[in-house]
Backbone as CSV, one residue per row, in Angstrom:
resi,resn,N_x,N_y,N_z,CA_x,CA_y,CA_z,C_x,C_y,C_z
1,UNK,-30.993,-12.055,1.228,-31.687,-11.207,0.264,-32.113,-12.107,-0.894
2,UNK,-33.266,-11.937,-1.199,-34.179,-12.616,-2.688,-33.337,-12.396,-3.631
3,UNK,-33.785,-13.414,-4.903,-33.102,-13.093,-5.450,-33.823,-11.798,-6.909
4,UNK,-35.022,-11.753,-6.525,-35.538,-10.218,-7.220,-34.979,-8.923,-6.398
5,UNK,-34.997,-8.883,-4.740,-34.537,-8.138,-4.744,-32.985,-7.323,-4.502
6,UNK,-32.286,-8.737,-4.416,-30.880,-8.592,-4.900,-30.791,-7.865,-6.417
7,UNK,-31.832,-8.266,-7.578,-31.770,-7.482,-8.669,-32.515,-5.764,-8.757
8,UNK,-32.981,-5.618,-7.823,-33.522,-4.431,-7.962,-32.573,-3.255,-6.956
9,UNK,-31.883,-4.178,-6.056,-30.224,-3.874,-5.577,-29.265,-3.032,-6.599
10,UNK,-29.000,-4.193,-7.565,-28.455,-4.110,-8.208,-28.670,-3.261,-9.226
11,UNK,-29.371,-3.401,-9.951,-30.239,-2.606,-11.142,-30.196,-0.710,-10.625
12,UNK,-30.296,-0.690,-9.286,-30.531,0.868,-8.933,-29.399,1.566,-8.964
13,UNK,-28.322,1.459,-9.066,-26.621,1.346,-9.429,-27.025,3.366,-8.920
14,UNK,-26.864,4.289,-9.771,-26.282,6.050,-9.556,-27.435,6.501,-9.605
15,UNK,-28.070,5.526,-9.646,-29.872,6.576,-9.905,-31.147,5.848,-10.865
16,UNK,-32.386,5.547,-10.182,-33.248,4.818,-11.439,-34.556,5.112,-10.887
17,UNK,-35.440,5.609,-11.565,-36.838,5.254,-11.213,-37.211,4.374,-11.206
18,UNK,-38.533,4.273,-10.183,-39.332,2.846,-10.097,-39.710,2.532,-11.385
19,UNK,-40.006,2.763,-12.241,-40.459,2.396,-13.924,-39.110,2.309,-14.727
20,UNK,-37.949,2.647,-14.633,-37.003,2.009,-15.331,-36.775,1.047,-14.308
21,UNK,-36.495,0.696,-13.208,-36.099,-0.454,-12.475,-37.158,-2.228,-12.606
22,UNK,-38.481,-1.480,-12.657,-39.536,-2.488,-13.574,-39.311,-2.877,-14.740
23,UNK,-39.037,-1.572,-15.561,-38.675,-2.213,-17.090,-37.543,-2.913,-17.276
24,UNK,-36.572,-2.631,-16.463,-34.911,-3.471,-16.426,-35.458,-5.237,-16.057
25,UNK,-36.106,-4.678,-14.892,-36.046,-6.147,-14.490,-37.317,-6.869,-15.097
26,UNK,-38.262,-6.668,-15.837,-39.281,-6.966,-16.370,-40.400,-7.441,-15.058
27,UNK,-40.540,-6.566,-14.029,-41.670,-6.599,-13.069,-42.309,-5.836,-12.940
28,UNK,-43.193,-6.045,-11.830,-44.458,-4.465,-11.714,-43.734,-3.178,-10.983
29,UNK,-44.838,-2.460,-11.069,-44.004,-1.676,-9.952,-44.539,-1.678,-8.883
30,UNK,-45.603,-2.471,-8.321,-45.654,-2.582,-7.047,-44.336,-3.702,-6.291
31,UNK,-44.145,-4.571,-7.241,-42.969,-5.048,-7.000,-41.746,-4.463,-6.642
32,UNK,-41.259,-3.549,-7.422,-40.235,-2.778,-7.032,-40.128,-1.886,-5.986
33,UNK,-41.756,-0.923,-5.645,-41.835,-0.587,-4.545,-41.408,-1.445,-3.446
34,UNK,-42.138,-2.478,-3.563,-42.116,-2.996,-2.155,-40.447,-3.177,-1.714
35,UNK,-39.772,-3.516,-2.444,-38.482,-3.752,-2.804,-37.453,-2.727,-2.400
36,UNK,-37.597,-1.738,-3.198,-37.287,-0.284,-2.961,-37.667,-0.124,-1.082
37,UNK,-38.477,-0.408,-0.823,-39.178,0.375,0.590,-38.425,-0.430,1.656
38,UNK,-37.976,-2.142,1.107,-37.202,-2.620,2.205,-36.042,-2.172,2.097
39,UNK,-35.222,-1.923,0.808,-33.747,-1.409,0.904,-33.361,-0.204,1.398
40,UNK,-34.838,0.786,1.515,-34.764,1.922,2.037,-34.548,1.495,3.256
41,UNK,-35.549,0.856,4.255,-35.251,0.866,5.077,-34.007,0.479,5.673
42,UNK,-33.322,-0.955,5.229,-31.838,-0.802,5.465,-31.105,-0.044,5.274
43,UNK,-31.047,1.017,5.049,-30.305,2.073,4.471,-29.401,1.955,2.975
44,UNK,-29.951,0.933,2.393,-29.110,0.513,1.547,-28.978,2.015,0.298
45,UNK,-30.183,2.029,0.431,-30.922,2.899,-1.291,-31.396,4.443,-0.555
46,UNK,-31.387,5.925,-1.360,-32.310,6.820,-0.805,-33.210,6.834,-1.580
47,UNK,-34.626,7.238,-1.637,-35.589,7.659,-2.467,-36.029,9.175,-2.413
48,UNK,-36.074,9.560,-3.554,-36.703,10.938,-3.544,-37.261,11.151,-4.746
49,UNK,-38.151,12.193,-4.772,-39.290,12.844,-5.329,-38.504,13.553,-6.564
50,UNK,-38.906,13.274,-8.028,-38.155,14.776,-9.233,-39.401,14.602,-10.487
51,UNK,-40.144,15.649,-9.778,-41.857,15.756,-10.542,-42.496,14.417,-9.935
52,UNK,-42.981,14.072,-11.231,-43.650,13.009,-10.812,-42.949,11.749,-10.694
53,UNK,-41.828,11.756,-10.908,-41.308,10.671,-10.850,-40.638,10.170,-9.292
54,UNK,-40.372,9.217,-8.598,-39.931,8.400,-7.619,-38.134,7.985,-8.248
55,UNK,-37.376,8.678,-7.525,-35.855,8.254,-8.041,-35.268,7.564,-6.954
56,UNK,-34.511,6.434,-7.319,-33.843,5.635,-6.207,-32.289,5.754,-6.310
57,UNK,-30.908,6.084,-5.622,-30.250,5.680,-5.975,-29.438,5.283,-4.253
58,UNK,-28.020,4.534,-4.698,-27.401,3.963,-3.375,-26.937,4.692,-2.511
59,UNK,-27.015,4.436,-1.423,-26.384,5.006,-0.272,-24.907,4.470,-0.364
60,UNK,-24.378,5.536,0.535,-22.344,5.081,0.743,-22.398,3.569,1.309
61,UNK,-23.378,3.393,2.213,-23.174,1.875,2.357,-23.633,1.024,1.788
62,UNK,-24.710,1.448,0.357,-25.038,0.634,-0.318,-24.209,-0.158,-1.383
63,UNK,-23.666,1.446,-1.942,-22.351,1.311,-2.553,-21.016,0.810,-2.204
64,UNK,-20.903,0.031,-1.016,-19.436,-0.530,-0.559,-20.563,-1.830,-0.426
65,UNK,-21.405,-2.037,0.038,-21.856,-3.644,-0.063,-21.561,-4.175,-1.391
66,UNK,-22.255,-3.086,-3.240,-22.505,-3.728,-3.921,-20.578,-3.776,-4.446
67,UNK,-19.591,-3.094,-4.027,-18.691,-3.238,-4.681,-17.738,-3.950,-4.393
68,UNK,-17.801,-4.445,-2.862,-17.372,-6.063,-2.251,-18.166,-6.846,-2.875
69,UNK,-19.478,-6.679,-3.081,-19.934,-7.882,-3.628,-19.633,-8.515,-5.155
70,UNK,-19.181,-7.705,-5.885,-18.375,-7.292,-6.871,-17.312,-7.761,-7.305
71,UNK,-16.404,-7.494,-6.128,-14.658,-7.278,-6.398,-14.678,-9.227,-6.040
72,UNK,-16.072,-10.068,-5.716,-15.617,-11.130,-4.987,-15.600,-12.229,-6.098
């Protein structure tokens, strides 16, 4: 894993929109999409819809990767 999107991993911790996860990490948000769309696909992250906004937060296995990765 990159090391932007190890931070956008990280950064998505209980819940974040694509525009706070840009502003955290100071990137675009096509950046973070793209980012977002691979961790989705690993199952790492879920995404869903609240208005207009795009919310990301971890999956159970996202959350035991980042907290071994953590405890190490």
């Amino acid at each position: 894993m990159g090391a932007t999107r190890a931070a956008v991993f990280c950064a998505v911790g209980s819940g974040a929109t694509t525009t706070q996860l840009a502003n955290r990490l100071s990137t675009s948000l096509a950046s973070v999409s793209r980012h977002t769309g691979v961790l989705r696909n690993a199952g790492l992250i879920t995404t869903h819809r609240h208005g207009a906004a795009v919310v990301h937060a971890l999956t159970p296995l996202g959350t035991s990767l980042l907290d071994q990765h953590q405890s190490r």
